[in-house]
N, C-alpha and C positions, 0 to 999 in steps of 0.2 A: 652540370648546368642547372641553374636553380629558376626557380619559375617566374623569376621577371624576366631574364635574360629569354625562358622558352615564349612568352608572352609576346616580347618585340618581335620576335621573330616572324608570329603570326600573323602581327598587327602591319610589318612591313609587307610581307607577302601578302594581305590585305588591302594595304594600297597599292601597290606595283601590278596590283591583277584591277585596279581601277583606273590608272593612270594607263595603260594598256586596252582597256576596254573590253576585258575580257569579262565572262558571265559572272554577273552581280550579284548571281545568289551565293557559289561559290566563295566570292571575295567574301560577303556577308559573313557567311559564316563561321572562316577563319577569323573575322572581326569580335564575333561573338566568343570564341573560343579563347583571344585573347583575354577577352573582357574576365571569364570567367578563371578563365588561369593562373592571373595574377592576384585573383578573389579567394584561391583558395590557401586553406589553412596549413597543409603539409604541404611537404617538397614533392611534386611526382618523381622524381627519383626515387622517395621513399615508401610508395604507395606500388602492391603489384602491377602491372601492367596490364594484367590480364583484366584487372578494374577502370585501366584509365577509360575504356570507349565506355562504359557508362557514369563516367562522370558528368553534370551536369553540364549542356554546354560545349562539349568534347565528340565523339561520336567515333567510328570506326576509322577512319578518314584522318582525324585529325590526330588518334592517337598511334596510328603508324606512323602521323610526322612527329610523331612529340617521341618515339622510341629511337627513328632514326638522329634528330639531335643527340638527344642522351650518350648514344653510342658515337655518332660520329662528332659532333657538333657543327653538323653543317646540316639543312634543309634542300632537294638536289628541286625542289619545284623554285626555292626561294633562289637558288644559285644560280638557275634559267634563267629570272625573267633577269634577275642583276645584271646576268651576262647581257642580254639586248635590251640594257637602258643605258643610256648615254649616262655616265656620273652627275653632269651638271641639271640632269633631270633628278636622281637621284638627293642632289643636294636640294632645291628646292621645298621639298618637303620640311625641308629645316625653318622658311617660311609663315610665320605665323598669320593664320586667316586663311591660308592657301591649301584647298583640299586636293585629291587626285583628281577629283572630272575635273576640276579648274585645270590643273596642271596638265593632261590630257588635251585638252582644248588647245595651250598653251603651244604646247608641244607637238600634237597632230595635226591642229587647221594651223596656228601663227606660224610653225617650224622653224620657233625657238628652243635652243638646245642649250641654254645656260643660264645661272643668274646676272650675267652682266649682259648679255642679251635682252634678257626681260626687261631689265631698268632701263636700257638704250631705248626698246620699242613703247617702255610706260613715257620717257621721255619725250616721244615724237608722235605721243599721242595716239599708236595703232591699233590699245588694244578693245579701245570705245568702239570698234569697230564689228567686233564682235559680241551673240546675243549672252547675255550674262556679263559684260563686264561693263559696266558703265564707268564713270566720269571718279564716281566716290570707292569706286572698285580699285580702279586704278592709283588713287591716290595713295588708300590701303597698303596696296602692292609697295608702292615708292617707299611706304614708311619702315613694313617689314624686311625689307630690300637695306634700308639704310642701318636699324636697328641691328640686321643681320651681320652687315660689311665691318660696322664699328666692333666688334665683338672677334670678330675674326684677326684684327690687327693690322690689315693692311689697306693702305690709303693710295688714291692719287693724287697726284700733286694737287690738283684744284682745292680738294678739300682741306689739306691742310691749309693751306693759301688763304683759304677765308677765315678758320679761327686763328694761324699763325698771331695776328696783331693783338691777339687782347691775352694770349700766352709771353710774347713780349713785353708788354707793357706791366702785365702780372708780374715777371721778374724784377722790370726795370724799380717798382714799386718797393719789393722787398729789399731788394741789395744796392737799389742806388742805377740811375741812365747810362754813367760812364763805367759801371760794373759785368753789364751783358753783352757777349757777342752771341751772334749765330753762326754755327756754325754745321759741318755733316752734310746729308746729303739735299736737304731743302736748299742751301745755299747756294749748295752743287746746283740746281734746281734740275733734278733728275726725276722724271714721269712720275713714279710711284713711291713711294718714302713705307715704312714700318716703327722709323720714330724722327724726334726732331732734337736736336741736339743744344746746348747752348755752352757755353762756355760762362765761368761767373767767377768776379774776382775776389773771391769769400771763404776762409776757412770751410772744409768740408761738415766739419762737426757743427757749424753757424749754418749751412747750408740745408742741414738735416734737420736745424732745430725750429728754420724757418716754413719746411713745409710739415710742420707737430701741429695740426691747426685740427678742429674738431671735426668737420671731417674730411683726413689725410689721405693722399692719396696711397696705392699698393704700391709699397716698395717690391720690385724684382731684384734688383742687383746692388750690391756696394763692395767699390776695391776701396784702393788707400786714396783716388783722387776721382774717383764719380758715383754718382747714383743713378739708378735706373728705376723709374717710374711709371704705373700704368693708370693714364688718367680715367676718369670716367666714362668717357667716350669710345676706350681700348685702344689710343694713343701712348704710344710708348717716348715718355721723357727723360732723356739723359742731360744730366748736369755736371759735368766736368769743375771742378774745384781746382784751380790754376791762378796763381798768385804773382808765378815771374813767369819770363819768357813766353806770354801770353800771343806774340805775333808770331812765332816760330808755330807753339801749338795750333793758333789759328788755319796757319797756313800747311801743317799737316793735315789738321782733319776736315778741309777743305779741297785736298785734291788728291787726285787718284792716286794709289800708289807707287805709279809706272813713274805719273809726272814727279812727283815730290822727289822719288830715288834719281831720277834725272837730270832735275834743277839742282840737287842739293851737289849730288857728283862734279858737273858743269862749275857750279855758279861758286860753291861752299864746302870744299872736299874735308876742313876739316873745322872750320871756327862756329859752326852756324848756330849750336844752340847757346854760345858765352856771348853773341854780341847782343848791345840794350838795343834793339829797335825800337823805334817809337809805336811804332804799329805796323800792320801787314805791308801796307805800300810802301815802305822801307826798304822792306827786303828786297823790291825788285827796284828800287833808288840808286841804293849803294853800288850794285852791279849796273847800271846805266841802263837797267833796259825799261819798258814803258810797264806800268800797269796787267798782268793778266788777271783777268776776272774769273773769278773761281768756278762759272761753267765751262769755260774752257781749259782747265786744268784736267783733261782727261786725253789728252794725245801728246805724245814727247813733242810729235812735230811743232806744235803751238811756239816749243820753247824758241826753235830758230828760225821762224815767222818774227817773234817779238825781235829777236839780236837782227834783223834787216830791215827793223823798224813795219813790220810787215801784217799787224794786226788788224782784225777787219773791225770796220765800224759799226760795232751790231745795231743790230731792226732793233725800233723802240716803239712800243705800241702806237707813239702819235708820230709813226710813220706811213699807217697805212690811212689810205685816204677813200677806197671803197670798201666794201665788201661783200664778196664772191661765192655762190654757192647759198641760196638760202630757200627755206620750202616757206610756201604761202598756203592759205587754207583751199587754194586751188588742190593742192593734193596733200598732203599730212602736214602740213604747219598750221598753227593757231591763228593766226593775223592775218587781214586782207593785204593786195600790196600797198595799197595807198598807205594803210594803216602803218607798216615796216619803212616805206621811204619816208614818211612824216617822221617818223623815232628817227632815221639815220642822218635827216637833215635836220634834227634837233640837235643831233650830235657832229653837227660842221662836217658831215662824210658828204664827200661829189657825187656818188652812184651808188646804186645797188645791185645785183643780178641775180636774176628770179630765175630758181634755176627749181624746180619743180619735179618729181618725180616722173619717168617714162611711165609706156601703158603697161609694162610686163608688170609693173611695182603695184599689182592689184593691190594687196595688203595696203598701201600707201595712196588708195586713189589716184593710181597713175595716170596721167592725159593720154585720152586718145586724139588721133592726128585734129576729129572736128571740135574737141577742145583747147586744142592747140589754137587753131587760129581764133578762139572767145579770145582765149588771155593775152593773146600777142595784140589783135584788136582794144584792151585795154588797156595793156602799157601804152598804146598810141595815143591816146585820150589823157593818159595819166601824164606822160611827159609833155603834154603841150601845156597840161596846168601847172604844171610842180618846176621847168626849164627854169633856171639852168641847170640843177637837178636833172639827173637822166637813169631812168632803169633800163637796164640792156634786158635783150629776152636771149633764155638759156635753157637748157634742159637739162638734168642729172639721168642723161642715160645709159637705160640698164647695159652691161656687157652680157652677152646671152652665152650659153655653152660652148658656142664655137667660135665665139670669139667676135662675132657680130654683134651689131648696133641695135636695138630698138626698134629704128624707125628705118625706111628707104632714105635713099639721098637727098630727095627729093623736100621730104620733111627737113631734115638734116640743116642744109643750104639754109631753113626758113630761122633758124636762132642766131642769135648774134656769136654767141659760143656754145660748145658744147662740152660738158662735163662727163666723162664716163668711167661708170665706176660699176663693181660687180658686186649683187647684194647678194646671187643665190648659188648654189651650191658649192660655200667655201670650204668644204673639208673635200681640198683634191691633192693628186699627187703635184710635185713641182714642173712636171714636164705637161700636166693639165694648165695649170695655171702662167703657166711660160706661152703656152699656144695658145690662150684668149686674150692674155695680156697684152700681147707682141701684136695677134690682129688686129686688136682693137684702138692701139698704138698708132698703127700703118694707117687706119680710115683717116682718110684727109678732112675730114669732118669732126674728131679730136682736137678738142683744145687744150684741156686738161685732165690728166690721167687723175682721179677722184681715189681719197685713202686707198693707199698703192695696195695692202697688204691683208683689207677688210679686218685687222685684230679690234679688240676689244679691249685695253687694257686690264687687270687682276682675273679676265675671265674667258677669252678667247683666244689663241694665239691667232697669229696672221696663218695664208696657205703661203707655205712654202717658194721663193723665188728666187732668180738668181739679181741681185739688186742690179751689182754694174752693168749689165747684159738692160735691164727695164731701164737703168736710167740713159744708159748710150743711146736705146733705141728712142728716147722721148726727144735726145739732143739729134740724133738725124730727122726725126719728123717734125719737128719745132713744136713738139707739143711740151705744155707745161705742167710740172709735177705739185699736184698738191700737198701740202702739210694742213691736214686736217687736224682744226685747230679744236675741236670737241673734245675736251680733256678726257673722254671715254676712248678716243682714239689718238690723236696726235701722231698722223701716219699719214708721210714719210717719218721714218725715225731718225730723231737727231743724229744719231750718228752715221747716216748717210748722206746727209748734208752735205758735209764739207768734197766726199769724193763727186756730187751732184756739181756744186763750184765750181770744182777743177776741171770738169767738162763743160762746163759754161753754160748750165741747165738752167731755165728760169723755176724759178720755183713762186708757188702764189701761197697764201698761210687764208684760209677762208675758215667762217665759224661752224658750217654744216648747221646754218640755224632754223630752226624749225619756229623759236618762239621771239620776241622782240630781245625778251631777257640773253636770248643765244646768240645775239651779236658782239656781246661783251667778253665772248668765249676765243674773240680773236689773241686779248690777252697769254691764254694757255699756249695760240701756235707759235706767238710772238717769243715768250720764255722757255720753250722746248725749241727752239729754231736759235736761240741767242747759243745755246747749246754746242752747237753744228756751226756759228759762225755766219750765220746769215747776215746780209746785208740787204737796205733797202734797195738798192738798185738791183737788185737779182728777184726782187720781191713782187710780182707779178700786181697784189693788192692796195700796193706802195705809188703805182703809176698814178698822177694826176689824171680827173678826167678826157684831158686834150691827148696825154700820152698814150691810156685806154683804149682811147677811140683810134688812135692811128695806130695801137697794135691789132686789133682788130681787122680793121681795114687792110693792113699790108698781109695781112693773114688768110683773108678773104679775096685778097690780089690772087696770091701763090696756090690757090685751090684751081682758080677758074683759069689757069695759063695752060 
């Protein structure tokens, strides 16, 4: 082991005894040791040992850790603290600006435990909340956080969704409009992507000559008919080089494998890649059946829905007509409500529901019961100005450990709906999270069960559930399932959609916005919901205000019977 490799060592075990809060002079010192051991001129391997505690810098202490590496190549104080840190506190430090008290802070008062965590909580505004991080702090964070994500190679959908169109248009440019398709799994429009595919009707070697530009991007891969490229951003571009049979391709690497070995058996057992299609809607012409859209290309079933003429009419963003679920600066959103209903009736929306953090959501300036009735008191005020425009009053309440509500009944009764959803301790087992779930399900005061599964998309998994079992119990309780539409989550998962339908689940797509810009987020639940086959009539966000209010109402019948 040579003496950078023994330096990190010290320097990690330096900060994990800081991030930890452990004694500072200690930490210090392994800092310093680092400092100096990467400074010096030989190898300590090739220096006695018996010399290393007087080297400058080093001391008794450090050079029985610097013997034990050598020998073993492991440090047992450094292995400890590794052992009780969570990785995604670990990875952090990969963060640039971001030191261990921060991350301590981060980690022991927020009791955030990952980087997609942290950019959730910089998003929603929580960590201004505490001393040392202010407004430009946070920004910081958001930047290092992004800088970091780009480099690592994997994306969610949202983001590639905003540069997609000028990476398009960049080809359309070079090879000609009627020359590019998209195709893979953006198309797919599947949560998270690692590259974006296109299809181009252009010799490969014309293809390769066209991105020779001064400066080129990193080739990764080349067979006989694609390239694989890593743009600037750590966007991985693949360009397929396909000259015939371009709608057969299409439609291979736009659908799942189950489906295409399915359709082609069914529909194509032996002609499919000789005949000229005009293009991909062809292919399902010839055989009589309707259009499948290539998000739904990932269930066989899909295939003999379409042979019974049986395709759902998917949700299209100017289908929903409120939207559901939003924080105001009453508790961690940015915007007053006036200020949020003004934007949503800019944007021709009938309502909005102010649905505001409970009082356990200290982090989040949760309401307590006698600020509950300040705000409801003000939507009173606000909808006699703003009519026909109507904001409902709501609450995003906490689910507690056992499975209880936030508030008494009492409170409860006082909102027009109730959202409830679990923000804290989601690393449980599934028979923990089945028995909050379930009770919280059963309170008659549930409206809607809020991101079912608390994941984070590239950084959190959900806790553990059994789906069909949560979603049966939502269709006996008449409560309705959210698909949170925050491209950081988007949970329900599309592929529990379609069995949520077959139970006759209502499901609502809300943006979980915190800021004005985060109503436009319904977009994401709309295209991860088109997925799963959503339709607007099942779409809770989708009800006109008149329909709204009378589900409501017949809701509020069935509680007080």
């Amino acid at each position: 082991m040579n003496n950078s490799a023994i330096a990190e060592h010290f320097t990690l075990l330096s900060r994990l005894m800081d991030i930890h809060g452990e004694n500072a002079f200690k930490s210090k010192t392994y800092s310093i040791a680092a400092f100096y051991i990467e400074r010096l001129e030989e190898q300590l391997t090739h220096i006695d040992r018996d010399k290393h505690g007087s080297i400058k810098g080093l001391g008794a202490s450090v050079a029985s850790k610097v013997a034990e590496l050598i020998d073993t190549g492991h440090m047992t104080a450094l292995d400890e603290l590794m052992a009780n840190t969570p990785p995604g506190i670990v990875e952090m430090l990969e963060l640039k600006g971001l030191g261990p008290k921060k991350i301590h802070i981060i980690w022991k008062e927020m009791g955030i435990g990952s980087i997609g965590e942290l950019e959730y909580a910089c998003n929603e505004n929580r960590l201004t909340r505490y001393k040392g991080f202010g407004a430009k702090t946070q920004i910081k964070i958001l930047e290092s956080i992004s800088f970091y994500n780009q480099n690592k190679g994997h994306f969610l959908y949202s983001q590639i969704h905003e540069i997609y169109p000028s990476i398009q248009t960049y080809l359309e440019n070079l090879f000609g409009k009627g020359a590019v398709w998209n195709t893979g799994n953006y198309y797919r429009q599947l949560p998270t992507l690692y590259e974006l595919e296109f299809i181009v009707a252009a010799p490969l070697e014309g293809v390769i000559k066209k991105f020779q530009t001064a400066y080129p991007p990193e080739l990764l891969e080349q067979t006989d008919h694609s390239v694989l490229y890593k743009l600037n951003n750590g966007l991985r571009l693949k360009i397929y080089s396909i000259q015939k049979n371009i709608p057969q391709f299409l439609f291979e690497t736009s659908s799942s494998p189950g489906f295409a070995e399915a359709f082609k058996k069914k529909y194509y057992p032996e002609d499919f890649e000789t005949i000229p299609f005009s293009d991909e809607a062809a292919i399902f012409e010839k055989v009589q059946l309707p259009f499948i859209p290539a998000p739904l290309r990932e269930s066989v079933t899909i295939i003999d829905r379409a042979a019974k003429n049986e395709l759902p009419q998917l949700i299209e963003a100017k289908d929903i007509k409120g939207i559901i679920h939003n924080h105001s600066n009453w508790s961690d959103g940015l915007f007053t409500i006036e200020e949020m209903a003004k934007a949503l009736m800019a944007k021709g929306m009938e309502y909005l529901v102010i649905s505001d953090h409970s009082k356990s959501a200290t982090y989040a300036n949760g309401l307590t019961e006698e600020r509950i009735l300040q705000q409801q008191k003000q939507i009173d005020e606000l909808n006699k100005q703003l009519a026909p425009f109507k904001i409902f009053k709501s609450i995003e309440c906490d689910i507690l450990g056992d499975g209880s509500l936030d508030y008494s009944n009492e409170v409860l009764k006082s909102f027009d709906l109730v959202i409830a959803s679990i923000h804290s301790n989601l690393y449980m087992s599934e028979t923990k999270a089945m028995e909050r779930l379930l009770r919280a399900i059963e309170n008659p005061y549930t409206t809607i069960l809020g991101h079912l599964t608390g994941r984070l998309l590239l950084s959190r998994n959900g806790y553990p559930i059994d789906h069909k079992k949560i979603i049966d119990a939502c269709v006996a309780n008449n409560v309705v399932i959210e698909i949170n539409a925050n491209p950081h989550r988007l949970d329900l998962d599309w592929s529990w959609i379609e069995y949520a339908l077959s139970r006759n689940a209502l499901l609502s797509v809300n943006p979980d916005a915190h800021t004005i810009e985060g109503f436009d987020d319904v977009q994401y639940g709309v295209i991860a919901s088109q997925k799963g086959g959503l339709t607007a009539a099942s779409n809770l966000s989708s009800f006109s205000l008149k329909a709204f209010e009378e589900f409501i109402t017949k809701r509020k019948a069935a509680i007080n019977r």
